[in-house]
N, C-alpha and C positions, 0 to 999 in steps of 0.2 A: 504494500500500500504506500502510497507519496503522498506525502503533502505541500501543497504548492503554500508561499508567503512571498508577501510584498516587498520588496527591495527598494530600499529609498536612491535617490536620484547619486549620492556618494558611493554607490555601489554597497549600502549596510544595512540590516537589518537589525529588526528589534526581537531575539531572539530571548525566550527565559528558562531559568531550570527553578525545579520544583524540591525543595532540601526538607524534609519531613520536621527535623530541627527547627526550624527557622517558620516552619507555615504548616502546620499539623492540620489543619482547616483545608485546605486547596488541595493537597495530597490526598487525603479523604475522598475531595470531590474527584480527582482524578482516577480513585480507586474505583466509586461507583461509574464512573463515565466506562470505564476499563470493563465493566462485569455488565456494562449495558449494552456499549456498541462497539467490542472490541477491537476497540482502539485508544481510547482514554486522554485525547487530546481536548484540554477545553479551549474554544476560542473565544480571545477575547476582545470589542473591538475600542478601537479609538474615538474619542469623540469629537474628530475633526473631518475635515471633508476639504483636499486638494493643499493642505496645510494652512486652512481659515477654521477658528474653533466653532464647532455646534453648536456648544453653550457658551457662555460667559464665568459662569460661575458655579459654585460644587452645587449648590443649595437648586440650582435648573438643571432639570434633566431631557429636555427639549420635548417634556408633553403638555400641553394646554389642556 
């Protein structure tokens, strides 16, 4: 299986690793993701569009 991600224009990516230590919570989730659609990849997106931000600020989450 591949997974394709987006490469920013410097040729770099925003790649992350999941340390059980550090995030006991996320690791969890990636267990269930793992035992549901084996694969266990969660994605997660940005909230900008073309590099202009969605929101402005934490408190908006761009639903009315």
């Amino acid at each position: 299986m591949a997974f394709t991600f987006e490469v920013h224009k410097d040729g770099t990516s925003r790649t992350q690793v999941l340390l059980r230590e550090y995030n006991q919570r996320w690791c969890d989730l990636k267990k269930e993701l793992e035992n549901f659609t084996c694969n266990g990849v969660p994605l997660t997106i940005s909230l900008n569009s073309l590099g202009e931000p969605v929101i402005c600020s934490s408190n908006k989450d761009g639903c009315d």
